[in-house]
C-alpha positions in Angstrom: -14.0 -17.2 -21.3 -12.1 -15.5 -18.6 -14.6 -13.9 -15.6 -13.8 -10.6 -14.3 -14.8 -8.4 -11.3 -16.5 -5.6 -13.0 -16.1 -2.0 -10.8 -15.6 1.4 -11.8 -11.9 1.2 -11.0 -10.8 -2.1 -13.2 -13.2 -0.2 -15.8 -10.9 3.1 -14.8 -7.6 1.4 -15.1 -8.6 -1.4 -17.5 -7.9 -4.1 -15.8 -9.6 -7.6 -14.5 -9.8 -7.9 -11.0 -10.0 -4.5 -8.7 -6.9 -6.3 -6.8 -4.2 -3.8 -6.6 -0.7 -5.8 -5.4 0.3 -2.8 -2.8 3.4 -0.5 -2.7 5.4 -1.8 -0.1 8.9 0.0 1.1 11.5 -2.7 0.4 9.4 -5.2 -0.1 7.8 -4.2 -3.4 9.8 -5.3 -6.7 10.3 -5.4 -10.0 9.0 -9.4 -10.0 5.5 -8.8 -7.8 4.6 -5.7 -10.4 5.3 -7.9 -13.2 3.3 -10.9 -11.7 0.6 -8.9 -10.2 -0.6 -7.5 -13.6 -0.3 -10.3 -15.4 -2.6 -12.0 -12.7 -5.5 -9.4 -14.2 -4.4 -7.1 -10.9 -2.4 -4.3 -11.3 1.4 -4.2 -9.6 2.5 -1.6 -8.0 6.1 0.0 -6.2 7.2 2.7 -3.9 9.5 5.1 -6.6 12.2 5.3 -3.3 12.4 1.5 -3.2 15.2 2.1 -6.2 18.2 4.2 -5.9 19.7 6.2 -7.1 17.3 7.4 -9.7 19.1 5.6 -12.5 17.9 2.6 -10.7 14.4 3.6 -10.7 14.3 4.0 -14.1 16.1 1.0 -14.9 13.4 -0.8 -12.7 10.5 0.9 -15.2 12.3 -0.4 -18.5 12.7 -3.7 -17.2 8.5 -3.7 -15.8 7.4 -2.2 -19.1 9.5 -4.9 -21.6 7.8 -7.1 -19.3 4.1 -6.8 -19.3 1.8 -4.7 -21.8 -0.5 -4.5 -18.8 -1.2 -1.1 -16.8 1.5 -0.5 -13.4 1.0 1.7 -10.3 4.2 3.7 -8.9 3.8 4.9 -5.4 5.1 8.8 -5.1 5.5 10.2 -1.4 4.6 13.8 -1.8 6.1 15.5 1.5 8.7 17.6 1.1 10.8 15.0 3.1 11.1 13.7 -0.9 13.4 15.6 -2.6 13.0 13.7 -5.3 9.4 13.8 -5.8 9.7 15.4 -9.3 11.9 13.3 -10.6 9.6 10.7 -9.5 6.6 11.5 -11.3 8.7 12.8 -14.8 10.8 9.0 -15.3 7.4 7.5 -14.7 5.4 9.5 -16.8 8.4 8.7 -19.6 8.2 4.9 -18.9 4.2 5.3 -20.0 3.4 4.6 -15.8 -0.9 4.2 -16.0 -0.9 4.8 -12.3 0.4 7.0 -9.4 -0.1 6.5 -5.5 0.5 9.6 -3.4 1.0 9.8 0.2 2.0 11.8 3.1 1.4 15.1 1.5 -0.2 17.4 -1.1 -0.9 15.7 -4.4 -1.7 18.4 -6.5 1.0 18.5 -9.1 1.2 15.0 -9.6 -2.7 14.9 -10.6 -1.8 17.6 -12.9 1.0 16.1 -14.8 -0.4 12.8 -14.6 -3.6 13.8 -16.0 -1.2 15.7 -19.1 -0.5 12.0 -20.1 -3.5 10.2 -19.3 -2.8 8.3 -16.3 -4.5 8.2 -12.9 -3.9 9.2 -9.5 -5.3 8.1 -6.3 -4.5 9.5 -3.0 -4.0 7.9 0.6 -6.2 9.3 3.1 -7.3 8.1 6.4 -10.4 10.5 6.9 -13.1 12.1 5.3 -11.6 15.8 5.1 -8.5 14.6 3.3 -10.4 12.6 1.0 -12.4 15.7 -0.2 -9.5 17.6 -0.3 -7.8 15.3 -3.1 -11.4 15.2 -4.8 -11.3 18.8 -5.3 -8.1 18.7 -6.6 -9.1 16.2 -9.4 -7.8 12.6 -8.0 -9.1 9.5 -9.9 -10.1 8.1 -6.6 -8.9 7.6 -3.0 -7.3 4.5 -1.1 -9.0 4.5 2.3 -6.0 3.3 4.8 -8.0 1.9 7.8 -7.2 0.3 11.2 -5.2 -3.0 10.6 -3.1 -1.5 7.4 0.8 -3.0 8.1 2.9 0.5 7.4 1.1 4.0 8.4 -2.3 2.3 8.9 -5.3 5.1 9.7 -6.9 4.8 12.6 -10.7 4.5 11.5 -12.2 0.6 11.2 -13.0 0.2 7.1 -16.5 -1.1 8.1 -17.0 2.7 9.6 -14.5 4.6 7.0 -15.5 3.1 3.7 -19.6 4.1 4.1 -18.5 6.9 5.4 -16.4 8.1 2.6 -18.9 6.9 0.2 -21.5 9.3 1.6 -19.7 12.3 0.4 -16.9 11.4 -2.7 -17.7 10.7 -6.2 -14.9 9.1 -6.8 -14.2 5.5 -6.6 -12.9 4.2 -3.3 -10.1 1.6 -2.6 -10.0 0.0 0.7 -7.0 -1.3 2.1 -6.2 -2.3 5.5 -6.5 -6.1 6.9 -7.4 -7.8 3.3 -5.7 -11.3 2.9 -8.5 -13.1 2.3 -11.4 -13.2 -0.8 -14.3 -13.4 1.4 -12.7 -9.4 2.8 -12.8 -8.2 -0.8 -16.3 -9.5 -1.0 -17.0 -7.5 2.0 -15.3 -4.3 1.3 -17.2 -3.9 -2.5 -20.1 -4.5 -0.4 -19.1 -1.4 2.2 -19.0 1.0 -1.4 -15.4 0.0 -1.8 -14.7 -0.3 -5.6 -11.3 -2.3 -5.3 -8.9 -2.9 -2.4 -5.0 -2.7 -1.9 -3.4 -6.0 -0.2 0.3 -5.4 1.1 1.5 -8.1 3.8 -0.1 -11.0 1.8 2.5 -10.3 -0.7 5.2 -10.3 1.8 5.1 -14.2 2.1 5.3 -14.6 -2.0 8.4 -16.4 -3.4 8.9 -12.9 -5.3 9.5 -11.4 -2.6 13.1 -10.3 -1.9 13.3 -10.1 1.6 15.0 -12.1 4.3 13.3 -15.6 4.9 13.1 -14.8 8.6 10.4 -11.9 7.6 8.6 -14.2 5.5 8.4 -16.7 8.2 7.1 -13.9 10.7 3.6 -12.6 8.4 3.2 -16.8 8.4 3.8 -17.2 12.0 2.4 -14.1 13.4 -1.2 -13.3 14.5 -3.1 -9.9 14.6 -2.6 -9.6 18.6 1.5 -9.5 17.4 1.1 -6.1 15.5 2.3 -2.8 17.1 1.8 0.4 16.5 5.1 2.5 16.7 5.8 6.1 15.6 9.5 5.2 16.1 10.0 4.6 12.5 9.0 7.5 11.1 7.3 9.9 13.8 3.9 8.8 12.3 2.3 5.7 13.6 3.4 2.6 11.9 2.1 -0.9 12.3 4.8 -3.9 13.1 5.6 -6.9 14.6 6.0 -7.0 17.9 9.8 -7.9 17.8 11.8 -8.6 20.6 13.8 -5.4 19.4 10.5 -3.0 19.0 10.3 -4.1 22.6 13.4 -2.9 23.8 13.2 -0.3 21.6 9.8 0.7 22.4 6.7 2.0 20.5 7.0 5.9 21.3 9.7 8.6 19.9 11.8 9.5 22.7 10.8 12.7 24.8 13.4 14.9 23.3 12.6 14.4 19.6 8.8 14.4 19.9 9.3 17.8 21.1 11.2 19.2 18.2 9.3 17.1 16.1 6.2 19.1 16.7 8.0 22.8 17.8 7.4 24.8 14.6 10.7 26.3 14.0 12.7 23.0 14.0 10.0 20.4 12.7 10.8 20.7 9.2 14.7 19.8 10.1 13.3 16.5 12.5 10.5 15.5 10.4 12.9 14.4 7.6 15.7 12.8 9.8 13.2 10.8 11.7 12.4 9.3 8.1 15.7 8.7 7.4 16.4 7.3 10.5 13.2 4.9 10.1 14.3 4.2 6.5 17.7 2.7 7.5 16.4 0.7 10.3 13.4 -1.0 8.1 16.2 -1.6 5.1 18.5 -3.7 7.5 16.0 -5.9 9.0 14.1 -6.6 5.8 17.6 -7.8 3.9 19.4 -9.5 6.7 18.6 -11.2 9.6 19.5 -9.2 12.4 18.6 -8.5 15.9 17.3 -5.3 15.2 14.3 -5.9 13.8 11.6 -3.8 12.4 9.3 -5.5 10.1 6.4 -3.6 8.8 3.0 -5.4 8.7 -0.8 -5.5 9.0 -3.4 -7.6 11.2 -3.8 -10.0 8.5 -0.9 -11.8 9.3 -3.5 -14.0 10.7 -5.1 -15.3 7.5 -1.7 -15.9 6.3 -0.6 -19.3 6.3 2.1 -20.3 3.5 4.5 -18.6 0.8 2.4 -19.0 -2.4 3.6 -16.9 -5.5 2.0 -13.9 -6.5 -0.3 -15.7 -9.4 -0.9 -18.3 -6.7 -2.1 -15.9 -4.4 -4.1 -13.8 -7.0 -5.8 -17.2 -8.0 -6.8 -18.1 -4.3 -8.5 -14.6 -3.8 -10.5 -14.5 -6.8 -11.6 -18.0 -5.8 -12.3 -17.0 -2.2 -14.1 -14.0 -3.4 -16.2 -16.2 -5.5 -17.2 -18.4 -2.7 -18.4 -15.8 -0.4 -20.0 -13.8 -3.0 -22.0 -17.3 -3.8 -22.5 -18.0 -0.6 -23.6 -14.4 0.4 -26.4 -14.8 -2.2 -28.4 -17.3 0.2 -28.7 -15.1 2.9 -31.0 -12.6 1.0 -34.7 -11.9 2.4 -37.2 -14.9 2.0 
């Protein structure tokens, strides 16, 4: 008989482990969202990771005549995204069971994903962000602590988790620094009700990105990750590259300033995206010397390219072990 991890979220999303495979710009594919829920996870994608929009919707057909099992689409919900809308609506027609939102408001995505049944959970990094998205009606919250690869919060999940349990109803995902089973054991523990692992899926043969990335998460340690806001204007954790060196971890003088002057923010807010966009898609597809490669503290707890099922399998089993082993150290 198969075991499962019983939480409020698989029972939410009806799946068998509360393992979600995590929506990772570029790296993120058709292949890890297939394998992912297969594994008794649930796979998910950044929507921007295919365009144009005809290729975002062929992505979902090909998913969907893949696996029967429920699929997570990532949505940024800034007005940076103009195509936010469109997003949510070629989802919601592909039968998507799950939406991410972040870096923004996600108030009409809960409401038209809640018009077809499927469930949304919000990034946040704090407690005042997390109630706002309660109030609005989100399924549940992913808690982005220190050590996330990406736009990591800055709040350690053995402080943020308890602390976001003390005041939400709503099930909590932690993500941040998870590569190992014996870290999911810890973060249900915490009042976590599922986590969200990205950079371990980075080193998957599924992954279609340049082998030189692949070989970095394996070769890196946590002391190699940077926090730039040169990427997108909001901190972002990366390897410490040669080129993030030279390049440096801090927007230049000039565009911080308009950046955060009111009357020409929303004009640099978007380019500095775009600018961050083209930089990430040229390292992660060709070896190159300019090098950004987005990823999290648990490098170090990476040490070989497994395949997704591989690595979904070593969790479980990891998780198992602690959880066992856990259960001696209770009050004699």
């Amino acid at each position: 008989m198969l075991k499962k991890i019983k939480t409020s979220f698989t029972d939410t999303m009806g799946i068998n482990y509360p393992i979600i495979a995590a929506p990772m710009f570029l790296v993120s594919n058709t292949d890890i969202v297939v394998e992912a829920s297969e594994a008794g996870g649930i796979g998910t994608f950044p929507a921007l990771n295919y365009r144009p929009i005809e290729q975002y919707a062929e992505a979902l057909k090909n998913i969907k005549s893949r696996t029967k099992k429920p699929i997570g689409v990532n949505v940024i919900v800034n007005k940076s995204n103009t195509r936010q809308g469109e997003d949510i609506k070629v989802a919601l027609d592909h039968g998507v069971e799950m939406f991410i939102t972040s870096l923004g408001s996600p108030k009409s995505v809960i409401q038209d994903a809640h018009k077809n049944g499927a469930k949304v959970f919000c990034d946040v990094t704090n407690l005042e962000h997390a109630l706002k998205v309660q109030d609005m009606g989100a399924d549940g919250v992913i808690a982005v602590g220190a050590g996330a690869g990406g736009h990591a919060g800055p709040i350690s999940p053995l402080v943020l988790i308890p602390w976001l349990k003390t005041r939400l109803q709503i099930p909590i995902i932690a993500a941040g620094g998870i590569a190992h089973g014996s870290m999911i054991s810890a973060c249900l523990a915490l009042g976590a009700s599922g986590v969200s692992v990205g950079t371990r899926f980075i080193a998957s043969r599924e992954a279609q990105v340049d082998q030189s990335y692949k070989d970095a998460i394996v070769n890196s340690t946590p002391e190699d990750i940077v926090m730039t806001t040169r990427v997108s204007g909001t901190p972002a954790a990366v390897i410490n590259t040669p080129y993030v060196q030279k390049m440096g971890t801090d927007l230049p003088w000039a565009m911080k300033v308009l950046k955060d002057y009111k009357l020409t923010k929303k004009y640099m807010v978007p380019l500095i995206h775009l600018m961050g966009m083209k930089s990430l898609e040229a390292a992660a597809t060709k070896p190159t010397w300019k090098t950004v490669w987005t990823a999290g503290q648990s490098v170090g707890l990476v040490e070989e390219i497994l395949t997704v099922k591989e690595i979904y399998a070593k969790l479980i089993n990891e998780y198992d072990e602690s959880v066992k082993s856990l259960s001696q150290l209770g009050l004699e």
